[in-house]
N, C-alpha and C positions, 0 to 999 in steps of 0.2 A: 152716033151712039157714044155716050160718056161711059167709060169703063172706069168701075170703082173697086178698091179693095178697103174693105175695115178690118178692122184689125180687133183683138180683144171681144172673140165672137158669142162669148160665153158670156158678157160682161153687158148692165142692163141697159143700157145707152143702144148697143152694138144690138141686142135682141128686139127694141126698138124700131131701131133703125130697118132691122132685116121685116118685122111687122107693117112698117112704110112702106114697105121698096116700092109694091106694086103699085101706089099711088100715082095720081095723075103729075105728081110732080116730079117721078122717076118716069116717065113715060120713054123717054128718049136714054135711060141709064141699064148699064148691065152690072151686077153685084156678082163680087167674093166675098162671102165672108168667113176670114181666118180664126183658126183659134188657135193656142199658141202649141200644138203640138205639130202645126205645120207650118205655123209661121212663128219664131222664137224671135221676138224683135232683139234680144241683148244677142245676137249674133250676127253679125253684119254679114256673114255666108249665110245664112239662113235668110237673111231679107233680099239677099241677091240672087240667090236659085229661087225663090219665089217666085221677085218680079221676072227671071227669067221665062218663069213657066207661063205666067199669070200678064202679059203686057197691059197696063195699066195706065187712065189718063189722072186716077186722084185716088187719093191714100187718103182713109180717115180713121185715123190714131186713137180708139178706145181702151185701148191693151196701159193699162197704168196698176202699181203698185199701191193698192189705196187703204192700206193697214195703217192706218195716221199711229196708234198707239205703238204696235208692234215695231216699228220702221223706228224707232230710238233705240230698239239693242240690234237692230237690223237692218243698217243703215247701205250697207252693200250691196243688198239683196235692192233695196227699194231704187239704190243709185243705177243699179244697173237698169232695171226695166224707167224709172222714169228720167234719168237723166242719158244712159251711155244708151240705150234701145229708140229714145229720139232721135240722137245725133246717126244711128244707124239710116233709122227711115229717111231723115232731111237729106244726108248723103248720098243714099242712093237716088232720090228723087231731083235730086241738084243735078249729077251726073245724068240722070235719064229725062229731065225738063217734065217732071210728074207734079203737080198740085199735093201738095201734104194739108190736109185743115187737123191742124192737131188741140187736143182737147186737155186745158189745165185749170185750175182752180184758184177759187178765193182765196186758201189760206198761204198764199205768196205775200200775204197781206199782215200785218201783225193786229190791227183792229184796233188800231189810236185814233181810227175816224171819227166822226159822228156825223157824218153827211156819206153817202155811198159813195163808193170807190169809183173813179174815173181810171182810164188805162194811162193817162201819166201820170197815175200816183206812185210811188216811190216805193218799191215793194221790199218788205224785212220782214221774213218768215224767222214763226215764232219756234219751227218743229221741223224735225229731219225729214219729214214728206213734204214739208212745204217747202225746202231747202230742195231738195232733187226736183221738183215741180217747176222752182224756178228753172235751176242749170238745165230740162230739159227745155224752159224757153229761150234760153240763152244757146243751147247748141244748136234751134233750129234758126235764130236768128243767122247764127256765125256761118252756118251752110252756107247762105244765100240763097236758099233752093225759097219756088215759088210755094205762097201759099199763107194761112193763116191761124192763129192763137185764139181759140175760147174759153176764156175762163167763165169758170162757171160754180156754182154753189150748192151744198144740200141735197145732193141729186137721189135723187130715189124714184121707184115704180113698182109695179103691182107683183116683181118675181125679185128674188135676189136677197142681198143682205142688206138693210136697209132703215132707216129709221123707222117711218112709218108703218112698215110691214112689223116691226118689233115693238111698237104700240101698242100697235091694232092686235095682237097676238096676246100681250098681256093686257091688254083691258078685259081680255073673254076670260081671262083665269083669277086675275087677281083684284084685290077690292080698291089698292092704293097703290100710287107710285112716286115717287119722287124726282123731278127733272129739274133741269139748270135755266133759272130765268135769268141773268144777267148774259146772256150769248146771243148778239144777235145775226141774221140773215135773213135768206130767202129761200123757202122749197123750192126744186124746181124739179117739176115731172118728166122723166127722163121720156116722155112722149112728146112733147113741148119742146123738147132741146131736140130730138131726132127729125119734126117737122121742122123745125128754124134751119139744121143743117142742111138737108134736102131742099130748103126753099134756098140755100145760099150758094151751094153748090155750083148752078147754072152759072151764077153770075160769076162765075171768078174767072170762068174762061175768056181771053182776052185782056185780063186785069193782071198788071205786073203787079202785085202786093208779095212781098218776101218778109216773112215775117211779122205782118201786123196783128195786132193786140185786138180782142173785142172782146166782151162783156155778156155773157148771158145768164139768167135767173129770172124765175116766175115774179110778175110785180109786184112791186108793196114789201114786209121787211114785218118778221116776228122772229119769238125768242123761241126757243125749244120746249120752254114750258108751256108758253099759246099753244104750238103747232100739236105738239103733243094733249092736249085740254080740248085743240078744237077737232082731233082727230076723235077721242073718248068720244065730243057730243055729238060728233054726225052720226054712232054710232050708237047712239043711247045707249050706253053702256053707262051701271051706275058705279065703273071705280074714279074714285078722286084723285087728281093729279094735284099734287101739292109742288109750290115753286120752291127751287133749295136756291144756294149759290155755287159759282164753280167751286169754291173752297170747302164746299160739303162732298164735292163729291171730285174727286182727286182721279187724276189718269198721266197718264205715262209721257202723253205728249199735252202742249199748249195749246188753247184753242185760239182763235181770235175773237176778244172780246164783241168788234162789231166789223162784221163781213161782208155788206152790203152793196152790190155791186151795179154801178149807172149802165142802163142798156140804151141810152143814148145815142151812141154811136154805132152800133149794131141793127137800130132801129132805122136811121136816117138814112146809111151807107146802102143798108140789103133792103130796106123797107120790112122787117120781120116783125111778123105779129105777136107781142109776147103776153099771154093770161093770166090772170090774176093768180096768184096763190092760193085761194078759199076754193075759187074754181075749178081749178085742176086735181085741188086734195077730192073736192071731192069725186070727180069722175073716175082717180085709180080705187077711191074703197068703194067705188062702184063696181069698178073691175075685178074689186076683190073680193065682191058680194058679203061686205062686211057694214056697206052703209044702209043708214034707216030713215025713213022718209017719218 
């Protein structure tokens, strides 16, 4: 029996994930799932009377500070949970030999590409969350503790804060909206990342990997103005989404212009099945009982 603890149990990846468990691909797995008033990752006594209570063979790291705008006059706050709250987890899992798969993002990226990102690209975060997102990959590297890096893009699903959910929300009230077409990435359905981790999970037992980088996001690569245009039409809704540019529409922190990330190696290494982006959009406003055939 693989004993797991997730972390960030409120968070929609982690609500996901606990949606899976019971899957044939947890058959042989036992879940905790924390939320942070019993597990406070920026305390390393708190993630040690945890694991003390909870003995554990793998930690999967959802618990992240993900207020991109807010995290530039609150940069402490987002330090602590996504840079000092990793180096707690990887510590204690180096010290107890626990598997950590910790979960980070595109925007470590600053978006000068224009071919998707491989994991030895050269990563310059354009914004203070993308800045702590690195340093927490860099604390679980310096650990040494066993285990691995998903970066990942766009995440959203059918409950939470979300882009898509914030669309589909305003398409039923409003007639027009205005979105940023020069930004590019990929959706990826936080259902889709929760099955890829549970399919990778098994495999890392036995595998020394300390630190490794991989790549995950639904396939293929649209602008926020598409995603948003092609969320309106599955939805026959008749408001119009008009393309602006980032410069029309000004925020707090830097996006990356193109965030597009190669699942290449995450594909080859775990054999994981990753679905299109149209596909999966629309199975959650399915879920959301918002789309229209």
């Amino acid at each position: 029996m693989t004993r797991i603890i997730v972390t960030g149990a409120d968070g929609q990846l982690a609500r996901e994930l606990a949606r899976l468990s019971g899957s044939s691909e947890c058959a042989e797995c036992e879940f905790v799932f924390a939320r942070r008033a019993e597990l406070d990752i920026t305390s390393r006594q708190s993630v040690s009377s945890f694991l003390d209570a909870h003995p554990t063979d793998v930690i999967v790291n959802c618990a992240a500070y993900t207020a991109v705008d807010r995290a530039e006059s609150d940069a402490t706050a987002a330090l602590r949970v996504n840079s000092e709250g990793v180096a707690n987890l990887a510590c204690e899992a180096a010290e107890r030999d626990v598997t950590l798969v910790h979960i980070s993002t595109d925007y470590v990226f600053d978006g000068s590409a224009r071919v998707p990102y491989t994991e030895n690209d050269a990563t310059s975060p354009l914004s203070v969350y993308g800045e702590t997102k690195r340093q927490g990959e860099r604390e679980m590297q310096a650990s040494g503790c066993r285990g691995i890096i998903i970066r990942i893009g766009w995440l959203y699903s059918a409950e939470g804060h979300n882009f898509v959910r914030t669309i589909a929300a305003k398409a039923q009230t409003e007639s027009e909206l205005r979105v940023v077409a020069d930004q590019w990435g990929t959706p990826t359905w936080a259902a889709d990342l929760a099955a890829a981790i549970l399919h990778i999970v098994p495999q890392l037992k036995g595998r020394d990997l300390r630190g490794e980088v991989f790549h995950y996001a639904d396939e293929g690569e649209t602008s926020w103005w598409e995603l948003a245009d092609t969320i309106v039409g599955m939805m026959r809704s008749e408001c119009v989404v008009l393309p602006i540019t980032t410069d029309e529409w000004p925020t707090a922190a830097r996006r990356p212009e193109y965030a597009v990330l190669d699942k290449t190696k995450i594909k080859s290494w775990f054999g994981v099945d990753v679905p299109d982006w149209e596909v999966s959009l629309e199975r959650c406003l399915r879920q959301m009982n918002v789309y229209r055939d």
